[in-house]
N, CA, C and O of each residue as an XYZ file, in Angstrom:
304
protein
N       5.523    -85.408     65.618
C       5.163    -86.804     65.711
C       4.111    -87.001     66.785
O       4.007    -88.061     67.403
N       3.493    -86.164     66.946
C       2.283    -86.783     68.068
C       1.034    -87.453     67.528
O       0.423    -87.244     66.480
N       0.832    -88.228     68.416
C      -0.490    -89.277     67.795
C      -1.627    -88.628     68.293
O      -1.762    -87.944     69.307
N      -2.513    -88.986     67.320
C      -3.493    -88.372     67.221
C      -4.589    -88.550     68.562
O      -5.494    -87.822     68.971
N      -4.187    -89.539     68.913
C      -5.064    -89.570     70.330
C      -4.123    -88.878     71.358
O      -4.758    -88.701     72.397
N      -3.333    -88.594     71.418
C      -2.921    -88.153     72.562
C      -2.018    -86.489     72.551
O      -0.816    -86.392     72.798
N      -2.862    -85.399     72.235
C      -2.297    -84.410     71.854
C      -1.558    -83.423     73.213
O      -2.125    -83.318     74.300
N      -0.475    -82.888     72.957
C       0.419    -82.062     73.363
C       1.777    -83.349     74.397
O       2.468    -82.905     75.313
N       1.828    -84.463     74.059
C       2.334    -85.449     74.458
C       3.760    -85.248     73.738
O       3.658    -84.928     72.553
N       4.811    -85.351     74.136
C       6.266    -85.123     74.165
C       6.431    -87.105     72.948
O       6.270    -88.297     73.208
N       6.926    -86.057     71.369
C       7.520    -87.996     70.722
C       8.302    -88.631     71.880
O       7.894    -89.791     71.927
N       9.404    -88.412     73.027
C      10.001    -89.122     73.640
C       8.438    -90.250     74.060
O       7.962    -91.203     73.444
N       8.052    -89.621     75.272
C       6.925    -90.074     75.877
C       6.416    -90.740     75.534
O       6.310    -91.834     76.088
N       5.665    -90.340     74.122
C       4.477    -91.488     73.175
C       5.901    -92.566     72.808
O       5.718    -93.689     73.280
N       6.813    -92.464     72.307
C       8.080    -93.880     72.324
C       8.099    -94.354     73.797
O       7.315    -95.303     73.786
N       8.164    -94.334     73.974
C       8.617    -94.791     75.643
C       6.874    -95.601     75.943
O       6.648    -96.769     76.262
N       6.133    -94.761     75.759
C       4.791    -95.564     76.845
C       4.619    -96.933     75.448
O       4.754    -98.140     75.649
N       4.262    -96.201     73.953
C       4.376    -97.754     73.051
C       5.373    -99.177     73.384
O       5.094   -100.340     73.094
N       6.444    -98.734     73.990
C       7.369    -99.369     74.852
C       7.099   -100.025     75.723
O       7.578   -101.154     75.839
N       6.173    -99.459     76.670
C       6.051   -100.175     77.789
C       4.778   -100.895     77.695
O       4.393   -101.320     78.785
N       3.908   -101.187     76.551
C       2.905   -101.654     76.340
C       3.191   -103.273     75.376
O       2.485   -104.271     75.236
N       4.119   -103.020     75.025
C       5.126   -103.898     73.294
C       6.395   -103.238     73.404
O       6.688   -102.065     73.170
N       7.345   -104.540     73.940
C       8.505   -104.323     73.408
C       8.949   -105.782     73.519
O       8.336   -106.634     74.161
N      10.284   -106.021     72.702
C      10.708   -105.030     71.509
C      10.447   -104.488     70.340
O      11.053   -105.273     69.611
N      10.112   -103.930     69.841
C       9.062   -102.978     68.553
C      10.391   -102.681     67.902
O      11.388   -102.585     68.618
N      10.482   -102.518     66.504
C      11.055   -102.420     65.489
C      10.605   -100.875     65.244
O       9.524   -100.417     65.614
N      11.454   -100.266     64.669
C      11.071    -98.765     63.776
C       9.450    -98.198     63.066
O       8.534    -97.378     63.128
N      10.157    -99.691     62.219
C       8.113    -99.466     61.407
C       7.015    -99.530     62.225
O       6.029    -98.804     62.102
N       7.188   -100.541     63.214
C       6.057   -101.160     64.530
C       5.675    -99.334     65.483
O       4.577    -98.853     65.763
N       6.373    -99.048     65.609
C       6.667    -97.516     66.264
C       5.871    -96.453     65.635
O       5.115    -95.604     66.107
N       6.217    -96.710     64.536
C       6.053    -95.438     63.261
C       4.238    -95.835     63.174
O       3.343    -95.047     63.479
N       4.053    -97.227     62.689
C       3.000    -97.299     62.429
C       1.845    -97.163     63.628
O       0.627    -97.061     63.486
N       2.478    -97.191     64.616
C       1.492    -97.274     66.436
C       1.519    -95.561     66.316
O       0.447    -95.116     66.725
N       2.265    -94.702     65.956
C       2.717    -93.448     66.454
C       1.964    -92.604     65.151
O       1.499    -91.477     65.322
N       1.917    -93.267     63.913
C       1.424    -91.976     63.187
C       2.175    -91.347     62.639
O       1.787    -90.398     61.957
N       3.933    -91.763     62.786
C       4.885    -90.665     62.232
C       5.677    -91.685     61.058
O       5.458    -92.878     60.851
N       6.585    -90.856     60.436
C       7.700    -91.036     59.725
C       8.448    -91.995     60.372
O       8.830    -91.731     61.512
N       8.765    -93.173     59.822
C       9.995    -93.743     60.270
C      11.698    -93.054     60.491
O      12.528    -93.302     61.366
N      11.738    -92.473     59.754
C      13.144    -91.720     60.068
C      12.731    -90.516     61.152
O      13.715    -90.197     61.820
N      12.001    -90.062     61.360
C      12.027    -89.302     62.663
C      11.401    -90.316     63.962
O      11.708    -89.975     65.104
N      10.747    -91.243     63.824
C      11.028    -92.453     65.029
C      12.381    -92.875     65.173
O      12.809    -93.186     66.284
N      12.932    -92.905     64.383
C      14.449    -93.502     64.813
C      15.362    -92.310     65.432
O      15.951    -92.362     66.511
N      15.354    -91.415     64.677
C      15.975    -90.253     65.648
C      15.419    -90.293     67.308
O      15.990    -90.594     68.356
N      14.529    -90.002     67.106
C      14.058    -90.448     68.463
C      14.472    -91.146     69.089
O      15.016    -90.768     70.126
N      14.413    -92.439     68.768
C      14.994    -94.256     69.216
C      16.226    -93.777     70.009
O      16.253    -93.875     71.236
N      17.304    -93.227     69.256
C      18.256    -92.679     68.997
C      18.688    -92.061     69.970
O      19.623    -92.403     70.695
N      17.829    -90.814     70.071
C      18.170    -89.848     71.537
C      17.859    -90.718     72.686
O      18.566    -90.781     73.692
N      16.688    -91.437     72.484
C      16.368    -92.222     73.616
C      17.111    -93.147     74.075
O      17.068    -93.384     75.282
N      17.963    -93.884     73.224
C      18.934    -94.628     73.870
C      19.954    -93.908     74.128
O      20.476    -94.285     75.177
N      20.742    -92.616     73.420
C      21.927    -92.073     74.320
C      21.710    -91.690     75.779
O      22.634    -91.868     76.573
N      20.645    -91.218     76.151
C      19.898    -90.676     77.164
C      19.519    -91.604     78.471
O      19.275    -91.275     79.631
N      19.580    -93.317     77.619
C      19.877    -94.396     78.576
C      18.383    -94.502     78.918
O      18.152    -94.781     80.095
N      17.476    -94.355     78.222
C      16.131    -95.250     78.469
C      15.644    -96.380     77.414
O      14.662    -97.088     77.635
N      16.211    -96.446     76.577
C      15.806    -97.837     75.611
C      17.043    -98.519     75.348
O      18.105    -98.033     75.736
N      16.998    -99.494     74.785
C      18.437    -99.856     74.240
C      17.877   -100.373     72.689
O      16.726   -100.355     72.253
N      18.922   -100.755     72.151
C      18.617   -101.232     70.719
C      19.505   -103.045     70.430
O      20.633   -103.533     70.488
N      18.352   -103.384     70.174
C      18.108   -104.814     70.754
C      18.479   -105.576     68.821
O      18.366   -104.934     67.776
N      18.926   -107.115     68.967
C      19.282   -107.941     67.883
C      17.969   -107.638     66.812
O      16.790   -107.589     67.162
N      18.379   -107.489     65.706
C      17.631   -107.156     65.057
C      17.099   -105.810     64.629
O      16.121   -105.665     63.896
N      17.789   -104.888     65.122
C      17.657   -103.547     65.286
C      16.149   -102.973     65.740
O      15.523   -102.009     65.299
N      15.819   -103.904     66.753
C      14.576   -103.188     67.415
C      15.043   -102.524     68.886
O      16.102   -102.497     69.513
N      13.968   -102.109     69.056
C      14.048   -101.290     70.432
C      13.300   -101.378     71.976
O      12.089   -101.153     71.978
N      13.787   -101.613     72.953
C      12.903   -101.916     74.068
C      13.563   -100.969     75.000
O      14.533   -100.224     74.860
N      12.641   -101.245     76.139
C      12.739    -99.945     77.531
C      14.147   -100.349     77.978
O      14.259   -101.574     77.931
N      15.359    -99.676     78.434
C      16.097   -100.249     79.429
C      15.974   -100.779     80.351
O      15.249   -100.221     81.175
N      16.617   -102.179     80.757
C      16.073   -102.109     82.310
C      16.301   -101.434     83.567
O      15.581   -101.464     84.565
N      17.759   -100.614     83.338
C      18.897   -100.079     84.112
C      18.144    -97.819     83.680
O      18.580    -96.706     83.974
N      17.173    -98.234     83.061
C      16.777    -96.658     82.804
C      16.824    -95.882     84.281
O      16.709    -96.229     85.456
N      17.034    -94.756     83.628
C      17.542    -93.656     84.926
C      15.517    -93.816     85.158
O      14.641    -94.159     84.363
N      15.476    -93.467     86.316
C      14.081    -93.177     87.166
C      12.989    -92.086     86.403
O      11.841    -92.358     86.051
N      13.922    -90.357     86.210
C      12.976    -89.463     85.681
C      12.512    -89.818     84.256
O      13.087    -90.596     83.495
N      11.174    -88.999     83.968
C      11.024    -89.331     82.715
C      11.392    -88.149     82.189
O      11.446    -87.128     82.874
N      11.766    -88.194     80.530
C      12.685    -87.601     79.426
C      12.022    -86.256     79.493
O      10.818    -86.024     79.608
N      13.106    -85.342     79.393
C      12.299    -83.728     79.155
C      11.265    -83.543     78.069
O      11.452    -84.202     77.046
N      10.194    -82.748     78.118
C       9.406    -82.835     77.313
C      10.374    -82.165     76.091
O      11.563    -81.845     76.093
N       9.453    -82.107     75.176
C      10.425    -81.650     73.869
C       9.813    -80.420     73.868
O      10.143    -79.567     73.044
């Protein structure tokens, strides 16, 4: 899932910074900013919220936590 402008960039990362530019963003909103598959943005979404940096917001969109731990996500 890396976008085309920004190569060797970790999918967490490119989710997370679309995040911090627009949120709350929906799946498709993600997918379509990112260049990827919607079902592998949501996996993502996914890890990213067990991991405690996004949460998943009314409507099943997604924004940054506010309570997010400090480091940023291991690269993949």
């Amino acid at each position: 899932m890396r976008s085309k402008n920004t190569p060797g960039r970790s999918p967490h990362r490119e989710i997370l910074a679309v995040l911090a530019e627009s949120q709350p963003a929906t799946i498709s909103e993600l997918a379509a900013s990112l260049d990827a598959h919607p079902i592998t943005i949501e996996r993502h979404c996914y890890d990213l919220q067990q991991d405690g940096y996004v949460r998943q917001c009314i409507g099943g969109t997604f924004a940054l936590d506010e309570n997010a731990r400090c480091e940023s996500p291991a690269a993949d």
